[in-house]
C-alpha positions in Angstrom: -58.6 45.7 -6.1 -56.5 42.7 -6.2 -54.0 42.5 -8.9 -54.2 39.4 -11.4 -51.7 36.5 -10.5 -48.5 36.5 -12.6 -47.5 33.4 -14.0 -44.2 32.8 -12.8 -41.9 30.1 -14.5 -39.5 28.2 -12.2 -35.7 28.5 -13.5 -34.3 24.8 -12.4 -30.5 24.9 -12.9 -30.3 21.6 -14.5 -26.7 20.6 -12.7 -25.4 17.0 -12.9 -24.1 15.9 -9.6 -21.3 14.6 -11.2 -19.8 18.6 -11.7 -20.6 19.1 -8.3 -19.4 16.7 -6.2 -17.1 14.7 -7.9 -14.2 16.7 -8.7 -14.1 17.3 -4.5 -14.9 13.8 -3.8 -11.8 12.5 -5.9 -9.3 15.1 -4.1 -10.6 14.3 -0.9 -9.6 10.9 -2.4 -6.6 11.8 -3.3 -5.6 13.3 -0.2 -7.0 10.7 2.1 -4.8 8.0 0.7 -1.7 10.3 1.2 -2.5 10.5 4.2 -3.6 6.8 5.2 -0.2 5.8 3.6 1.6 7.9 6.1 -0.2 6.5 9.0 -0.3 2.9 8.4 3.6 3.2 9.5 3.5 6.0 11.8 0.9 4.0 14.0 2.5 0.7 13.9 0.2 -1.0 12.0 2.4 -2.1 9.5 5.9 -2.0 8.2 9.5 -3.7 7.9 12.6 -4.4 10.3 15.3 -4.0 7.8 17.6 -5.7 11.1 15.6 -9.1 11.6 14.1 -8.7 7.8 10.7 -9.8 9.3 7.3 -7.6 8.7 5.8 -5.8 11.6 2.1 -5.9 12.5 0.4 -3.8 15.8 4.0 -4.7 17.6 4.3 -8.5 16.6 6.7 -9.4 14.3 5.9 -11.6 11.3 8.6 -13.9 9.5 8.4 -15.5 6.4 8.1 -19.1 8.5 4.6 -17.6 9.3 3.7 -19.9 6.0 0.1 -19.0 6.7 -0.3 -15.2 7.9 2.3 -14.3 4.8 0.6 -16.4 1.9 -2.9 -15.6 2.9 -2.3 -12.2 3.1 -0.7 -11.7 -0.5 -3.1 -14.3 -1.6 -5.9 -12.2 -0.4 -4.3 -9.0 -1.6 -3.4 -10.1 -4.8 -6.9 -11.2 -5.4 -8.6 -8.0 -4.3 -6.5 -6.3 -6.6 -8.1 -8.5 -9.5 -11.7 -8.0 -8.5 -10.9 -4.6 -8.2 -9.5 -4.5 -11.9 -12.3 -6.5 -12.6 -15.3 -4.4 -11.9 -14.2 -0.2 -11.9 -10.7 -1.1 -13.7 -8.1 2.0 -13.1 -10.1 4.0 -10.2 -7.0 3.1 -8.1 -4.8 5.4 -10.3 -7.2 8.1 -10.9 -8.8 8.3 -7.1 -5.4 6.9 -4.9 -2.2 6.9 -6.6 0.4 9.2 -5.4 2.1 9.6 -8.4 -0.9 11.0 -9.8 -2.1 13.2 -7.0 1.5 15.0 -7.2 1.4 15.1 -11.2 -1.7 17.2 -11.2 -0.3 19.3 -8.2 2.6 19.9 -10.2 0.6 20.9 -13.2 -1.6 23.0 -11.7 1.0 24.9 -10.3 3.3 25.1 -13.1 -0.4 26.3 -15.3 -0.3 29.0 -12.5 3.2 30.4 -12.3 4.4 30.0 -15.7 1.3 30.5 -17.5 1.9 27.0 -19.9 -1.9 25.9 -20.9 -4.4 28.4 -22.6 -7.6 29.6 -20.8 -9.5 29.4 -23.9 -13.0 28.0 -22.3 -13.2 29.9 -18.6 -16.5 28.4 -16.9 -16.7 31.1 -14.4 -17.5 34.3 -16.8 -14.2 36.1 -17.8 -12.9 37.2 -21.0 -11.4 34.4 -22.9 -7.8 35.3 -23.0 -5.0 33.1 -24.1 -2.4 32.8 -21.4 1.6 34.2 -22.0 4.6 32.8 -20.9 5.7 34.4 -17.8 9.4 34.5 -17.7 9.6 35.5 -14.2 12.3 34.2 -12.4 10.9 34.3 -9.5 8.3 32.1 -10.6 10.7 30.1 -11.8 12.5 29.4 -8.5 9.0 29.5 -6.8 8.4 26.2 -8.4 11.2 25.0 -8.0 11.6 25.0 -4.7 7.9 23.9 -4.3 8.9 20.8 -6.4 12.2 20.2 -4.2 10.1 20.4 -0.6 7.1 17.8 -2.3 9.6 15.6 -2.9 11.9 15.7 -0.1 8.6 14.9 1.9 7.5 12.4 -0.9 11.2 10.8 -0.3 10.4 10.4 3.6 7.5 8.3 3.2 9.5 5.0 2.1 11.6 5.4 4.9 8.6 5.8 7.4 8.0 1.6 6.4 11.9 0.7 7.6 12.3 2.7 10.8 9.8 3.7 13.7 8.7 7.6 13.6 11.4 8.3 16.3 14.0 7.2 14.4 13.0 9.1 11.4 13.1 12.4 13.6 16.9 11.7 14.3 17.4 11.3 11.0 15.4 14.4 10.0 17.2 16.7 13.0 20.7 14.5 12.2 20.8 13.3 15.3 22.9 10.4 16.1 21.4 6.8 16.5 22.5 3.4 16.5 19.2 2.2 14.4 20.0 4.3 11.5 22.0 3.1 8.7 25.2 4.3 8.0 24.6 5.4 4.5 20.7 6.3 4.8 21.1 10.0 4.3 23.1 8.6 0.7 20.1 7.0 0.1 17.4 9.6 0.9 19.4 11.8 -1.4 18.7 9.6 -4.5 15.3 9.4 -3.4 14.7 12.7 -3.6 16.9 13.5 -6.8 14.7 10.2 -8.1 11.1 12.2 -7.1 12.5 15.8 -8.8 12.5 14.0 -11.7 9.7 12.4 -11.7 7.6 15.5 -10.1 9.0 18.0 -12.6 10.1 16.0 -16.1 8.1 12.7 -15.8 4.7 13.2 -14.3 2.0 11.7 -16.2 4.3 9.5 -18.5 4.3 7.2 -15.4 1.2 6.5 -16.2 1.5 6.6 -20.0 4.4 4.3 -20.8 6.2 2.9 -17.2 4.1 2.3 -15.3 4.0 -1.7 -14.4 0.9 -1.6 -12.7 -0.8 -0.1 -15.4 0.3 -2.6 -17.5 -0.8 -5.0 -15.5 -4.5 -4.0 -15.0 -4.4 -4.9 -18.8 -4.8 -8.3 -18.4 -8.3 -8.1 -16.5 -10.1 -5.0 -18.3 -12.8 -6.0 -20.4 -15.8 -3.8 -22.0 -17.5 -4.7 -19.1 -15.2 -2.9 -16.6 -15.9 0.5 -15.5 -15.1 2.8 -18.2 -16.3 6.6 -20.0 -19.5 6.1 -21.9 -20.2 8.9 -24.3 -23.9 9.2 -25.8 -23.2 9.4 -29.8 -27.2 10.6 -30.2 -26.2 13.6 -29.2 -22.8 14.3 -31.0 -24.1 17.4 -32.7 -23.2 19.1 -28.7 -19.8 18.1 -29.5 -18.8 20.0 -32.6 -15.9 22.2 -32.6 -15.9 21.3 -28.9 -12.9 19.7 -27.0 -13.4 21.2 -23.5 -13.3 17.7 -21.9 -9.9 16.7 -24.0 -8.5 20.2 -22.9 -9.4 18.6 -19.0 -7.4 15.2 -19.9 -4.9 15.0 -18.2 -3.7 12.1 -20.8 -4.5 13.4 -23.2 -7.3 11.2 -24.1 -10.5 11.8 -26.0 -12.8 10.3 -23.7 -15.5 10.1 -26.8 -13.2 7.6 -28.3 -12.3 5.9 -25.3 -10.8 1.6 -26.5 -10.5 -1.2 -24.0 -7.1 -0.8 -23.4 -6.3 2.9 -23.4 -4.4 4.8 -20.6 -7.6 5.9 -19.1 -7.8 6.1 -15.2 -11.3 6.9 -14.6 -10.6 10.4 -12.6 -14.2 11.4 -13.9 -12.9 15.2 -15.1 -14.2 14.9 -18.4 -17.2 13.9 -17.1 -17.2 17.2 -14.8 -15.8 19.5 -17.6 -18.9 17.8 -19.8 -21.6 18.6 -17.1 -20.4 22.3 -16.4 -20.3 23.0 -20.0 -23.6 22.1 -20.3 -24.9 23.5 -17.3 -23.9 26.6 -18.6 -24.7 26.5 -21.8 -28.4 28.6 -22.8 -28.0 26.3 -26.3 -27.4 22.5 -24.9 -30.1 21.2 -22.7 -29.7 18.3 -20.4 -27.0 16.8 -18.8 -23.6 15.9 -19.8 -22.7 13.8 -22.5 -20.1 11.6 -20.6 -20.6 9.2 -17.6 -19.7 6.1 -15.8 -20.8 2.7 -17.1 -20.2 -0.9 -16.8 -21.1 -3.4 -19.8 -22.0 -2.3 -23.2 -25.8 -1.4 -23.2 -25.4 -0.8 -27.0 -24.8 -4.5 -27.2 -27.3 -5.7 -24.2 -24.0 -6.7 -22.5 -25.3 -4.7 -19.1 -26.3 -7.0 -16.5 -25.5 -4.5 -13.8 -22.7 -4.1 -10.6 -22.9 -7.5 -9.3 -24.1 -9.4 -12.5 -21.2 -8.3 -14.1 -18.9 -8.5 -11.5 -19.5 -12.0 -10.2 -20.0 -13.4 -14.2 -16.4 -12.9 -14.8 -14.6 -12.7 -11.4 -15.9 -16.5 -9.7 -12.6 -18.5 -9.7 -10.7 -15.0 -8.2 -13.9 -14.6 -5.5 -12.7 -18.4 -4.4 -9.0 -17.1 -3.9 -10.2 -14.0 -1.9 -11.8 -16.6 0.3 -9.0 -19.0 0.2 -6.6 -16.0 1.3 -8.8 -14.6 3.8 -9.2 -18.0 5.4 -5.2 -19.0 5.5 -4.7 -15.3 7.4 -7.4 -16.4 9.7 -5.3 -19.6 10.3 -2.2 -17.6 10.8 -3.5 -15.5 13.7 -5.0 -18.0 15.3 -1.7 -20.1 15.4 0.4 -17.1 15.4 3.7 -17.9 17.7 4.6 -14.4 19.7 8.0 -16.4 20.3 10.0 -19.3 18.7 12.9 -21.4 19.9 15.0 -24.5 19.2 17.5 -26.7 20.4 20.8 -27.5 18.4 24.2 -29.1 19.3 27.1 -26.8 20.0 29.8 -26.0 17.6 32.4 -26.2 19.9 34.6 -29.4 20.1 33.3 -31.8 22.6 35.4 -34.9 22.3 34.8 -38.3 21.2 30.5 -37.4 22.5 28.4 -34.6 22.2 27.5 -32.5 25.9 27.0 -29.2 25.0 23.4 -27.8 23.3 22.4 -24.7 23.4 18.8 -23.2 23.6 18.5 -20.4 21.0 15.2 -18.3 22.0 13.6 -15.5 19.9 11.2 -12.5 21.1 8.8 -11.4 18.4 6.7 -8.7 20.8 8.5 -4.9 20.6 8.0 -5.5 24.8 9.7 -6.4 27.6 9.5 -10.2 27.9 10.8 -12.6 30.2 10.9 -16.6 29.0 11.4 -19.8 31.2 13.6 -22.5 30.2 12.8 -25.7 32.1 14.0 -29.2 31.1 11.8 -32.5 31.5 12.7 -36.2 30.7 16.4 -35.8 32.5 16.9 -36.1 35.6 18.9 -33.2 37.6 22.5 -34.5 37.6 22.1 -35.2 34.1 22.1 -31.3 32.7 23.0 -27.9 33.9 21.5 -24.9 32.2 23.4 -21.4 31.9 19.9 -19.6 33.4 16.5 -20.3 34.1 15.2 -17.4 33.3 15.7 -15.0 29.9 14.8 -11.0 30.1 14.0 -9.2 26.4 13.7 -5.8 26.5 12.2 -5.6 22.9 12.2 -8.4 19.9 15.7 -10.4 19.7 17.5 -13.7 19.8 19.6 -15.4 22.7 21.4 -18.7 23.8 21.5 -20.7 26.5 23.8 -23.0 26.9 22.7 -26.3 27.8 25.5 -29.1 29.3 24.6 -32.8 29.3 26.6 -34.8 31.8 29.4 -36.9 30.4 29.0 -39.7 33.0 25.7 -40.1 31.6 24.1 -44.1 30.9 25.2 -45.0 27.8 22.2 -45.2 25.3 19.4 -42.9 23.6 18.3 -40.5 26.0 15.1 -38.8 25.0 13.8 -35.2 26.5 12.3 -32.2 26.1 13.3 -28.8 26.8 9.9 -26.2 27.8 10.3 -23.0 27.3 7.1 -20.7 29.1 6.3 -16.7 28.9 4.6 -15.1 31.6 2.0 -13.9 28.7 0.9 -18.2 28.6 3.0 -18.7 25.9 4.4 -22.0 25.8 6.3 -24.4 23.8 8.4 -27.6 23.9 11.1 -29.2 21.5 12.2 -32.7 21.9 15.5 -33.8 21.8 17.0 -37.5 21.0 20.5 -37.6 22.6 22.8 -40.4 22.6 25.5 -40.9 24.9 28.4 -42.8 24.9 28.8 -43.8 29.1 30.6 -43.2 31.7 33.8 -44.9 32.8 31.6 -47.2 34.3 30.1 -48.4 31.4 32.8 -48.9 28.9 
């Protein structure tokens, strides 16, 4: 006899993605940018030569002269960072920034060994307790000396965007090399002493009350930027509740969230919100926090791009305007550079001496070709032909005019060739006074 077919009522865990994948998204964030921002030196494709004060890009060096490369790429930067402000406002410092990555490491662990927040609201089941003081002093030199090794390796990374990765290895082993700066180790050591205090006194006040950049994202946040939304019609979830200020890091209430507030849009009260309520048998549905551009309250919302483009037009034509002076500057980008000036030296009653001052901007072996046109051969004498870099650098040669040269304006240009096909000419207007014959 068959049995009658029990009813049975699906349980559907009603779990906001937001508590789920979030939280791991933003470390992952986090982590990623610490990461990329040790790289970016370590693999050449960017930093500074503190020697020839020029920036470095994939090997080629870039001076301030490169009018075009060096305006359109702080142009175009500059104006990223405004249509970033623009649209999701301080993601940069809750998802990217450094500072804030190690600020929560160093809370989390400080939580851990010396017991300094309460676990009054434990999501995962245990018995509420309210966590002691441990006086430890082992815990105590635990952290420290986690706080000293984050921010001797926190103190490398500045130094990774002056020197090449094998020069920072002689200056990690103390190995002796000319590229080093004699006083570098004088300077890591205030770095470091400079990132203790931040890592284990500042922290989050960086964010709170120094913090330039902060400030500065100010001056582009709107109501329409990204910001916490919290959904007042159902505040009666939120009494005696305070689980997602307890998770602010800023100590902000995220139901009271202003225009200009220290907010960085982490998203962790939006996590703490969903798990509470996703556990919770008495509050049904999701979270009461989330993401949200525009105001919907006051039909403001016009979506992403509406909202985006409405107030961002005249800094979309500057992105533009940057992005096409960069695209100038490596098209006309010079891998060399050279001139010809008159010698210092005293040369009489006429000048005769020049010299050919040539620059290498490739970290490669380079040979250059000096070749003379417009003078015939008597007329000049050049030191060498032929110039050998073995990496980026400056060098004269000498170039000597004949005295017994025609009197008058004598006009010429001096070629200077790479085996690469780089070539380039200056023209020179020299006068002489004659030879014997002449006068």
């Amino acid at each position: 006899m068959r049995e009658p077919k029990k009813n049975i009522i699906p349980i559907v865990e009603d779990r906001v993605a937001g508590s789920q994948v979030m939280h791991p998204l933003r470390r992952l964030s986090q982590y990623s940018t610490l990461l990329i921002l040790i790289l970016i030196p370590m693999t050449g494709l960017f930093r500074i030569d503190p020697v020839d004060g020029a920036f470095v890009i994939l090997g080629y060096q870039v001076w301030f002269s490169d009018i075009f490369l060096v305006m359109g790429f702080w142009i175009f930067f500059a104006s990223l960072l405004v249509l970033m402000y623009s649209l999701v406002g301080a993601v940069f410092c809750g998802w990217a920034c450094p500072q804030n990555t190690v600020s929560e490491w160093a809370n989390a662990l400080t939580k851990k060994l010396l017991g300094r927040q309460a676990n009054m609201m434990d999501m995962s089941g245990k018995q509420m307790r309210i966590a002691s003081r441990r006086a430890s002093w082992l815990n105590y030199v635990v952290l420290s000396l986690a706080i000293l090794a984050v921010s001797m390796v926190y103190a490398l990374i500045p130094l990774l965007y002056f020197y090449p990765p094998d020069v920072i290895l002689s200056f990690i082993l103390f190995q002796s090399d000319d590229r080093l700066a004699g006083s570098l180790h004088w300077i890591y050591f205030v770095c470091v002493v400079i990132m203790v205090l931040d890592i284990a006194v500042i922290r989050h006040l960086m964010c709170k009350y120094m913090c330039i950049y902060r400030v500065w994202q100010h001056s582009f946040k709107t109501r329409d930027t990204l910001h916490i939304a919290y959904d007042a019609s159902r505040s009666d979830h939120c009494l005696n509740c305070s689980y997602c200020v307890d998770h602010c890091f800023l100590d902000i209430d995220p139901k009271q969230s202003e225009v200009f507030d220290s907010c960085v849009n982490c998203g962790e009260c939006i996590v703490a919100c969903d798990e509470l309520h996703a556990k919770s048998k008495k509050m049904a549905g999701p979270g009461l926090l989330r993401f949200a551009l525009g105001d919907a309250q006051k039909e403001r919302y016009r979506g992403a791009i509406g909202t985006f483009f409405g107030r961002a037009k005249t800094v979309t034509l500057f992105t533009l305007f940057g992005l096409m002076l960069f695209v100038i500057g490596i098209v006309n980008y010079s891998p060399a550079s050279y001139s010809v000036y008159r010698s210092e030296a005293w040369q009489g009653d006429s000048i005769v001496e020049y010299r050919v001052n040539l620059a290498n901007k490739l970290y490669r072996p380079v040979v250059m070709s000096i070749e003379v046109q417009g003078l015939a051969d008597d007329y000049y004498t050049l030191d060498t032909r032929e110039v050998h870099f073995d990496s980026t650098g400056r060098q004269d040669v000498a170039l000597h005019l004949n005295p017994e040269m025609p009197k008058g304006i004598h006009r010429f240009q001096v070629l200077v060739t790479t085996e690469s096909g780089w070539s380039g000419s200056f023209a020179v207007a020299h006068y002489a006074n004659g030879g014997k014959h002449d006068r």
